[in-house]
N, C-alpha and C positions, 0 to 999 in steps of 0.2 A: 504494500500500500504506500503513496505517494502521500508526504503533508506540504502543503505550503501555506506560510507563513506570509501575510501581507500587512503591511503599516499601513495602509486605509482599505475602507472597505470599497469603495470604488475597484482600485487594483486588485480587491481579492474576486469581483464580480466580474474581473475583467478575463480572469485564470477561467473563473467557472465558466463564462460563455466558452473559452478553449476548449475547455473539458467536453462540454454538451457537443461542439462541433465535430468531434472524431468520436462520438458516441459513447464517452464512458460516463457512470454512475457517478454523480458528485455530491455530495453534503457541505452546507459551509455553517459555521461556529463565530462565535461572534465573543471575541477572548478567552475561547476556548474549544478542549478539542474536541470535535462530534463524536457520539460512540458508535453510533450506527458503522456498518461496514460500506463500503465503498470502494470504488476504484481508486478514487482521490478524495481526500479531506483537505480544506480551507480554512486558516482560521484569520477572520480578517481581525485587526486592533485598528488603533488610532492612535499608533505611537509619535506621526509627526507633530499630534496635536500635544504633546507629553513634555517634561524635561526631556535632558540625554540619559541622565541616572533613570529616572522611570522608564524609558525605552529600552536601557539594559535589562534592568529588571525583569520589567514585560517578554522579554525574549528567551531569558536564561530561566523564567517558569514556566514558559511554554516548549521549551527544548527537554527540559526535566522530564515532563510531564511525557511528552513525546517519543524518547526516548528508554520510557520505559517498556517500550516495546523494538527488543532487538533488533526484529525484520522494517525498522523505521527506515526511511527516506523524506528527507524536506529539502524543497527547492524556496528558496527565499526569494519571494515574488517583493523586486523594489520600484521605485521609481524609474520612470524611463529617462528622464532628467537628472535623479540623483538627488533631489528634495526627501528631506528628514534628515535622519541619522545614522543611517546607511552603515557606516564604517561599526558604529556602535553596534549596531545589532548582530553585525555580523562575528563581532569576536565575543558578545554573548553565547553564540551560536557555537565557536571557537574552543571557547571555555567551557561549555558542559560535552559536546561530542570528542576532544579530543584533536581535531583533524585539527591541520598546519596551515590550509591553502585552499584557498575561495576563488573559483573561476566565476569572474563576474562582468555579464554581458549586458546595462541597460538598453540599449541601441534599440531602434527600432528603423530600420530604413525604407520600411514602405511607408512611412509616415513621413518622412526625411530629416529624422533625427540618428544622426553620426558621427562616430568619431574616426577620425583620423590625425594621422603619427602623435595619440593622445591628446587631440582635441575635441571637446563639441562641438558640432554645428547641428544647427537647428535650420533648414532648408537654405542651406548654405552660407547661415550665417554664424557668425561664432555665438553661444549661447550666450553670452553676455552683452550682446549688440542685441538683445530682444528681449519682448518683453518680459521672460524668464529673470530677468536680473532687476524686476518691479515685484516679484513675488513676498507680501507682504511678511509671510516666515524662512523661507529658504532664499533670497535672491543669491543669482547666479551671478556674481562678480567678477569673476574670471571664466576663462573656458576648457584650461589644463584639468580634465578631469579628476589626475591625481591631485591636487588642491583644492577643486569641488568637492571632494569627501574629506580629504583635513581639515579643511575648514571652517565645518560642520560636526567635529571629532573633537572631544578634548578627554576623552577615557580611552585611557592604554598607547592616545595616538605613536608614541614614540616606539611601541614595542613591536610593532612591525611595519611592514613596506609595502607598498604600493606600487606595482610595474604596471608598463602602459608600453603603448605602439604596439610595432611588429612582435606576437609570442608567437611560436611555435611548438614552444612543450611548456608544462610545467613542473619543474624539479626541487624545488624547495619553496620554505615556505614563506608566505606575505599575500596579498588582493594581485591577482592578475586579472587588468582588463585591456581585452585586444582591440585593435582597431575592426571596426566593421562601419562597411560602407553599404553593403549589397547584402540582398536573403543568401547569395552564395556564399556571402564571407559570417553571416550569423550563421547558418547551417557549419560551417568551416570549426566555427569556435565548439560545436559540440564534441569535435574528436578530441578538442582537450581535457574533457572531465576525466577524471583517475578515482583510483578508490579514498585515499585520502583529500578529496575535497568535496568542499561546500559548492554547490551548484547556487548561483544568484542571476534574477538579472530582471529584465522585463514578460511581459505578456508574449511580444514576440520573441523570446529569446527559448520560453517556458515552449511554444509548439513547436518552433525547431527540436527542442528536447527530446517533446513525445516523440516526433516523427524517429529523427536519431535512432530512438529507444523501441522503434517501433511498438509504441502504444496507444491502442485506438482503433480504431476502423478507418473505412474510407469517409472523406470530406461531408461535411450533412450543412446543405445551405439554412445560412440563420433564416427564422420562422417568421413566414408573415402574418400582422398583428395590426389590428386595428381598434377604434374604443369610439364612440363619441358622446356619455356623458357615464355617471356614477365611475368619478374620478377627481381628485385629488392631485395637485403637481407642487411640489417643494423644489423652488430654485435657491441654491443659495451659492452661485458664481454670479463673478461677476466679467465671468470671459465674454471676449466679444461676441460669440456666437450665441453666445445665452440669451445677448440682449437682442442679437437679430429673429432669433425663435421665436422670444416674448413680446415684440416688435409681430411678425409676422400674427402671430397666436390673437394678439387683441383685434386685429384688422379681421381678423375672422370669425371675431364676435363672443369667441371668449375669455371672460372677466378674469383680468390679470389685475391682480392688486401689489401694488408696493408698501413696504413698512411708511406708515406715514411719519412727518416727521416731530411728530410728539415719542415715537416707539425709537425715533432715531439718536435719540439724543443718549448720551453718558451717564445718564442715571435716568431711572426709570423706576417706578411702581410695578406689582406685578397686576395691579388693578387696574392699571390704564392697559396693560396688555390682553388683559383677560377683558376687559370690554370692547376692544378694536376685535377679539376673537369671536366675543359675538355679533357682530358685524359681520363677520365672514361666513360663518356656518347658518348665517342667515340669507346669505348670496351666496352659498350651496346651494341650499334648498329649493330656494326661486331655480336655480340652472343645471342642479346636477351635474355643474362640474365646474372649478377654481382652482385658478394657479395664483400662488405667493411667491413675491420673489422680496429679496431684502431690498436692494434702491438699485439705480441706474448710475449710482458715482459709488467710489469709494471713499469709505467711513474712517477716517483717523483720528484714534484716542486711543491712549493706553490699553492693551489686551479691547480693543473694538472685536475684533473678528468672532472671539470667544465668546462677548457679550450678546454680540447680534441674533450667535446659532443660539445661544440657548435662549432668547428671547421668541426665534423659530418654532425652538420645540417646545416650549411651553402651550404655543398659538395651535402648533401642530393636534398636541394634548387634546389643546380644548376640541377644537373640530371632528377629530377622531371619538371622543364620547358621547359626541352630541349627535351625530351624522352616521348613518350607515354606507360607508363607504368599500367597496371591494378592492379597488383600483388606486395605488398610488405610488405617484412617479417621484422621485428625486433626484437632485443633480446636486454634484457637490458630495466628497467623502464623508468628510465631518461634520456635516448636515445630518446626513444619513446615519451615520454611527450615533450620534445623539439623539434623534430620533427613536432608532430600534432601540437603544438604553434608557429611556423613558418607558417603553411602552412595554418595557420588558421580554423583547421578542431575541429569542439568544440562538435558534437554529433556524435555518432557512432552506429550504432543496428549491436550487434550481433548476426551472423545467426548460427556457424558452432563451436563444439567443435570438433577441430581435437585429440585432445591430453590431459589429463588432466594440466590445468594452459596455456595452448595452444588452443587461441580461434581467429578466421576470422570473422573481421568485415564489414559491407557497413557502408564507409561514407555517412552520411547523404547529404552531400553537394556538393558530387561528385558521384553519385549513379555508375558511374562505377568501380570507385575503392575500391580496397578491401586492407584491412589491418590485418593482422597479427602477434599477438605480444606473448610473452613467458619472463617467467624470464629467465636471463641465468644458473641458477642450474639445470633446468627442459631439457625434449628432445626433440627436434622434432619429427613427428611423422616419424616412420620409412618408407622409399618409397614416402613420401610425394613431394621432391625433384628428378627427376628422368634426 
């Protein structure tokens, strides 16, 4: 049995659409680890949203845990960018299994994120000339991969190394990440996994794996999926594309609401949130279906981002008690992670890859409702909303 490990749940839904797509059986955990049997288990966290020291933590209890089963295998599902704590987690990982040396591929080049002779680019630009280097918790200030993870590393940094560019093997131990430009040269890097290493990297890096590994079946195109009301939509990016969605979404007549800006401000009642929330599940009701998004700028004040979601999930709360709802979309990781920890929802099976990183889950614990989550760089699927 296969585990991976992902620091948002967005990137752990992004694995499970993989999984669904070459047919295998998946279960995903939500900080912790499914018991049901499976081909692959998921366990998503919310480690970027953490300190570094909690991220260890989080990692070196779920490796425990993990590991107490000898026939274990975990692929550490990261960013494809390299945002959180990457380096941390990894020698978490390090420190309870043992092993010396982590082959690690975020790359994704059908997207046109690549590195070469150890640098990123982001469709041909170095990640730090975009807007990766505005991201409010991880910005990418430089493009030297191996400095994009020290940077973001202040546990154990010193105690090992970090190689970059041209590999060809791996023989001792430190992070090896190869250049990959092309699916040729991501497929390339699988022949470097050995028995003493940790496997890491991105979503695309994970299905090069299986194929490598040949596990799976043959390709299963993602499921077409359509909805037009008893629904429910949590935005909480504020990526461009979000706002073109939500942009597009209102001209089509349905009711997008943004955090007003009594809800926006740095201090807040939970009174004044919980009466803008009935406001909302009152414009449910009339339409049978609402999107909330936080605003159309970005919010600066101390810990803002943190304030914002959980001001989300409270609104979320309300609506969901009030409202019989089946259907609800999310966008945004730590949107979504805070949400399912509110509502208490701690396993998930998914069924449906509508969209690649775009996957429809059954809660376990609510078999009628369904949940749907996407990072916010990614799209929905097109006509999926109608």
């Amino acid at each position: 049995m296969i585990t991976v490990v992902a620091d948002d749940i967005t990137g752990a839904a992004e694995i499970a659409g993989v999984c669904l797509r070459y047919g295998l059986k998946v279960i995903f955990g939500i900080d912790s680890v499914p018991n049901e049997m499976t081909d692959i288990r998921i366990i998503a966290t919310d480690s970027r949203s953490v300190t570094e020291n909690e991220a260890y933590s989080i990692h070196k209890r779920l490796a425990e845990e993990i590991y107490n089963d000898t026939d274990a295998f975990v692929f550490k599902k990261c960013d494809s960018v390299l945002r959180g704590f990457v380096l941390t987690e990894l020698i978490a990982l390090m420190d309870v299994t043992g092993k010396t040396s982590v082959l690690l591929q975020p790359a994704n080049p059908a997207t046109d994120r690549c590195i070469r002779d150890g640098i990123y680019y982001v469709a041909n630009e170095k990640i730090e000339n975009t807007g990766f280097s505005n991201d409010p918790d991880f910005p990418a200030i430089e493009s030297e991969v191996r400095n994009l993870l020290l940077q973001r590393c202040a546990y154990k940094r010193n105690a090992i190394e970090v190689f970059i560019g041209l590999i060809t093997k791996i023989r001792h131990k430190g992070i090896f990440i190869p250049d990959c430009s092309s699916i040729e040269e991501l497929q390339k890097c699988c022949e470097l996994q050995g028995d003493n290493s940790l496997i890491c990297g991105s979503a695309a890096f994970f299905e090069q794996f299986l194929l490598y590994n040949k596990i799976g079946n043959q390709e299963i195109k993602p499921f077409q999926f359509s909805i037009t009301s008893n629904y429910l939509m949590i935005c909480g990016s504020t990526h461009s594309q979000s706002r073109q969605f939500l942009d597009k979404m209102t001209s089509s007549g349905c009711p997008v609401l943004y955090f007003p800006t009594s809800i926006l401000q740095e201090y807040v009642t939970d009174e004044v949130i919980i009466s803008w929330a009935t406001e909302l599940y009152s414009i449910w009701g009339k339409n049978r279906k609402l999107i909330v998004a936080i605003s159309t700028d970005n919010i600066y004040y101390p810990k803002s981002s943190a304030i914002l979601k959980s001001r989300m999930n409270l609104i979320v709360y309300e609506i969901l008690r009030r409202c019989d709802i089946n259907e609800i979309f999310i966008e945004g990781g730590a949107t979504a992670y805070g949400i399912l920890n509110l509502l208490n929802w701690k396993t998930l099976s998914p069924i449906q890859e509508l969209n690649p990183g775009v996957v429809r889950m059954q809660v376990s614990s609510s078999p009628s409702s369904y949940l749907t989550i996407k990072p916010g760089s990614y799209h929905w699927p097109a006509n999926m909303i109608v």
